[in-house]
MIGUSE-251205 format. One record per residue (C-alpha): residue number from 1; z, y, x. Coordinates in pm, 1 decimal. Layout:
<recs>
> nr,z,y,x
> NUM,Z,Y,X
...
</recs>
This chain:
<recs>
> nr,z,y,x
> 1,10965.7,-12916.0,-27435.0
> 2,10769.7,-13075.7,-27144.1
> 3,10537.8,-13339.1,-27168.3
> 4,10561.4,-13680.6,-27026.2
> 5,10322.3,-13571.7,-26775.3
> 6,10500.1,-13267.1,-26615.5
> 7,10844.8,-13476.6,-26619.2
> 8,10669.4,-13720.5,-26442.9
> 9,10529.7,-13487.3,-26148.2
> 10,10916.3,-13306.5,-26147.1
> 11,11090.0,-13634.3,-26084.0
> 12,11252.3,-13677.4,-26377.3
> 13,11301.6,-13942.8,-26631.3
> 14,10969.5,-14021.1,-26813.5
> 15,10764.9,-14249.7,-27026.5
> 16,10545.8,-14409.5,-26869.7
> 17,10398.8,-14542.5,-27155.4
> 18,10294.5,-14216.7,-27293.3
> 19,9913.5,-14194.3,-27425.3
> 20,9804.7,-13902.5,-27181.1
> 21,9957.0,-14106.3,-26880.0
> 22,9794.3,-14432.1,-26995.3
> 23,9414.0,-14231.1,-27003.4
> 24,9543.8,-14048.3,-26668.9
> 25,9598.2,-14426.5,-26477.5
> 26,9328.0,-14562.6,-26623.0
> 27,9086.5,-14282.8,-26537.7
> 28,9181.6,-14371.4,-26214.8
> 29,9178.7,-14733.3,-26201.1
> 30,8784.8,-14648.0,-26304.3
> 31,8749.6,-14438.8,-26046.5
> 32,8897.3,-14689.7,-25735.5
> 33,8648.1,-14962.3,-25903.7
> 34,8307.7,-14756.7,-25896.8
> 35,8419.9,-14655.6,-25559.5
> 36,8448.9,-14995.6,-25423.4
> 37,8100.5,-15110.9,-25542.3
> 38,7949.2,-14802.9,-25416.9
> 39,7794.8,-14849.2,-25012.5
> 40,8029.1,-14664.8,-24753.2
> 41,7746.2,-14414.0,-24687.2
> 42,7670.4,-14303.1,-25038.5
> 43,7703.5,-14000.4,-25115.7
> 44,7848.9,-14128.7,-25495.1
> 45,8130.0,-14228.0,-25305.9
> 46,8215.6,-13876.4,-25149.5
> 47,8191.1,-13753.9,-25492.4
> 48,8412.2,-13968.8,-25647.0
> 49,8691.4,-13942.3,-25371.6
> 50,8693.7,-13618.8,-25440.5
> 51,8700.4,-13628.6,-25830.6
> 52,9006.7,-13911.3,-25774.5
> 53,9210.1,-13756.0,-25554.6
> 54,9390.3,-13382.6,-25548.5
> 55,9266.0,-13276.5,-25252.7
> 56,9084.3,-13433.3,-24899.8
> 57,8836.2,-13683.1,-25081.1
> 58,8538.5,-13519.3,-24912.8
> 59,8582.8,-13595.2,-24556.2
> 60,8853.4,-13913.5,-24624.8
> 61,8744.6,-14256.6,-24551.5
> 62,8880.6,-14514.4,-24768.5
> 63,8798.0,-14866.4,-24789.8
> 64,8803.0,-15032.5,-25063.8
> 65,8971.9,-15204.6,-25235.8
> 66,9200.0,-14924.1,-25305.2
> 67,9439.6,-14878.5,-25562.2
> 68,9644.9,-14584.4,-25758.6
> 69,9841.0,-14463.5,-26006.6
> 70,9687.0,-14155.9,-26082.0
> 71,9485.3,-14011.8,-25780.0
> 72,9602.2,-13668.7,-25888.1
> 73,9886.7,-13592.4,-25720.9
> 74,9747.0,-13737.0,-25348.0
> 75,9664.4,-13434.2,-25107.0
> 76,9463.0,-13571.3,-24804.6
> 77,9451.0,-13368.0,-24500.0
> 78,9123.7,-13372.3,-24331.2
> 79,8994.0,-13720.7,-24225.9
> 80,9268.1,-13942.3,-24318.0
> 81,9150.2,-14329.4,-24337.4
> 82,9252.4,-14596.6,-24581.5
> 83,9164.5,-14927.3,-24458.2
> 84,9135.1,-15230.3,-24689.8
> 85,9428.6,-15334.5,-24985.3
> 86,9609.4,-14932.7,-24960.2
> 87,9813.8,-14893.7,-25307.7
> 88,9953.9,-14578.6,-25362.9
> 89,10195.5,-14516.1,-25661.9
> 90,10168.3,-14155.8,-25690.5
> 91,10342.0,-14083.4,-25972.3
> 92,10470.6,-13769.7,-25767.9
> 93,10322.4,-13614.2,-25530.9
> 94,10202.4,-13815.3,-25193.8
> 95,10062.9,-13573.7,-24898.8
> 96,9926.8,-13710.8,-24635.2
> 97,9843.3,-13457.5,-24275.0
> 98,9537.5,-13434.1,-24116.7
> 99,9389.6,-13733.6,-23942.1
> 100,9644.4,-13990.0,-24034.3
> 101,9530.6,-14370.2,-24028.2
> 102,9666.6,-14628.8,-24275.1
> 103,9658.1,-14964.6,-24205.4
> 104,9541.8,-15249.2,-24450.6
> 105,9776.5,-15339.5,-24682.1
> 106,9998.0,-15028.4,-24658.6
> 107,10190.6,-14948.9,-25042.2
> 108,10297.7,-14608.7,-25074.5
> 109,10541.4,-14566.4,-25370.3
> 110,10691.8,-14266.3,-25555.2
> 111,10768.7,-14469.8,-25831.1
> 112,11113.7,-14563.5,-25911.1
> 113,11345.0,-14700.0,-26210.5
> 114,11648.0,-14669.3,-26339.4
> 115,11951.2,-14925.5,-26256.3
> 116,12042.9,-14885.8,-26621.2
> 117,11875.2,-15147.5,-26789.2
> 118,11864.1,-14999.2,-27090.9
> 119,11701.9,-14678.9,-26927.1
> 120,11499.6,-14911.0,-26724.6
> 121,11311.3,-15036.4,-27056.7
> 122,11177.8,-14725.4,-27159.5
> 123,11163.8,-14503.7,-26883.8
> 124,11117.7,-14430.1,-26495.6
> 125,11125.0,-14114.0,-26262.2
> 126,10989.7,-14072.5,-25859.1
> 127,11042.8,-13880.5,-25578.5
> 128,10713.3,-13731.4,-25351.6
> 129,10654.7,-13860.1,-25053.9
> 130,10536.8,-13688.8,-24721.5
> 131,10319.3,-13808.4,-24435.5
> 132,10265.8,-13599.3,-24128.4
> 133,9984.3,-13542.9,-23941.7
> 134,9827.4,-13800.1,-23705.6
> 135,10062.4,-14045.6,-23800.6
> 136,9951.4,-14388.6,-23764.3
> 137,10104.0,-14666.0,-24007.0
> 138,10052.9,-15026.1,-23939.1
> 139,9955.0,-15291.3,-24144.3
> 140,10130.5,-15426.4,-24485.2
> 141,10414.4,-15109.0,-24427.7
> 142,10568.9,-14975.3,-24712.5
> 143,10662.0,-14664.4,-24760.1
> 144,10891.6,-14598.0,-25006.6
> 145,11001.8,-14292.4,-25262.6
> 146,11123.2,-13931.0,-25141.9
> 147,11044.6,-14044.3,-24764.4
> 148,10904.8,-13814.4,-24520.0
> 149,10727.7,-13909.4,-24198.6
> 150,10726.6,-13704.0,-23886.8
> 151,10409.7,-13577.9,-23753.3
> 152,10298.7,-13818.2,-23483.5
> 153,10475.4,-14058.8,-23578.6
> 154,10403.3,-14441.8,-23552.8
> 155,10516.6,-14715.6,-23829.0
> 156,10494.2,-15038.7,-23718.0
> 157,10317.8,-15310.8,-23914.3
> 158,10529.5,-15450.8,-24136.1
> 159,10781.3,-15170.7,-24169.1
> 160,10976.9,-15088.6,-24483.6
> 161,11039.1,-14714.1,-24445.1
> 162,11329.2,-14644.8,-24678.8
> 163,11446.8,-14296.0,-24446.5
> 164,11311.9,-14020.4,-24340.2
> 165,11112.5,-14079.2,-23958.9
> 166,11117.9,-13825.5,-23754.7
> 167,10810.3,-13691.0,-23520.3
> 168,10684.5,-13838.3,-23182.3
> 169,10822.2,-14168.2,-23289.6
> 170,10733.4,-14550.8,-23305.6
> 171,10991.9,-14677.0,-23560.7
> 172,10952.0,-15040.9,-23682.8
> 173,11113.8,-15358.1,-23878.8
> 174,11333.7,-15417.7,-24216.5
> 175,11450.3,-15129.6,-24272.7
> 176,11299.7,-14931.3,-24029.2
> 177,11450.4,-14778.7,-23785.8
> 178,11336.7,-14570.5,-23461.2
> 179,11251.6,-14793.0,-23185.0
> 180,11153.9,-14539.9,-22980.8
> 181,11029.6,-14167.9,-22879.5
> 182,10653.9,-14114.9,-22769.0
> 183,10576.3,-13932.6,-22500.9
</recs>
């Protein structure tokens, strides 16, 4: 029977208050705090980026305050930046391409519940998310679970990204929606 744990990174239902999940998050709540009282240059923070996160903590820049679930299912391309206030729910796998800029503020959830309420009590499930390469995503955006963004691409500030975006595109507003293609 699988644990909690692997139905968690499948998608499927879970408990999320499971005793190996509740170590997992708050390994990694740990983790985000030693990493925002640590000096952008040290090299403690490199280290710790790269024991938080799956893969692409050694040349990301994040800065802190940062927040996530787990840490262990993000996969960071090379030089991706987090600016200030970045949650990411990654209760399935986020990846993120190579040289992709997050604004401040940005959420990036897997995480979803039931509409049963009685289901919603005890349990939850998630979809991955996927983020291109050189992507650029405004300020306070939200991306939301099982969404995949284009390489390229450009969310406007604000956005809640509830579809998939395509590449070579500014898409913006509530939902968002393609505004535009970039040349």
């Amino acid at each position: 029977m699988p644990s909690e744990r692997e139905k968690m990174i499948a998608g499927a239902l879970y408990s999320a208050v499971d005793p190996e999940l509740a170590a997992l998050r708050e390994r990694a709540r740990r983790l985000c705090a030693r990493i925002g009282r640590l000096p952008p240059d040290a090299a403690r923070r490199r280290e710790l980026l790269q024991e938080l996160f799956a893969r692409g903590g050694d040349t990301a820049i994040v800065v802190p305050p940062f927040h996530c679930d787990y840490g262990s299912q993000i996969e960071l391309g090379e030089q991706v930046f987090f600016n200030f206030n970045c949650v990411v729910l990654d209760v399935c796998r986020v990846a993120v391409g190579a040289r992709t800029l997050i604004g401040p503020a940005v959420q990036i959830y897997t995480a979803l519940h039931p509409l049963d309420a009685v289901q919603r009590r005890t349990l939850e499930y998630g979809r991955p998310v996927e983020i291109g390469c050189d992507v650029w995503i405004g300020g306070g955006a939200l991306i939301l679970p099982g969404v995949r963004v284009g390489d390229r691409a450009v969310i406007g500030a604000g956005a809640v990204v509830t579809r998939d975006v395509p590449p070579d595109v500014f898409a913006a507003g509530n939902p968002c929606r393609v505004l535009r293609a970039l040349a």
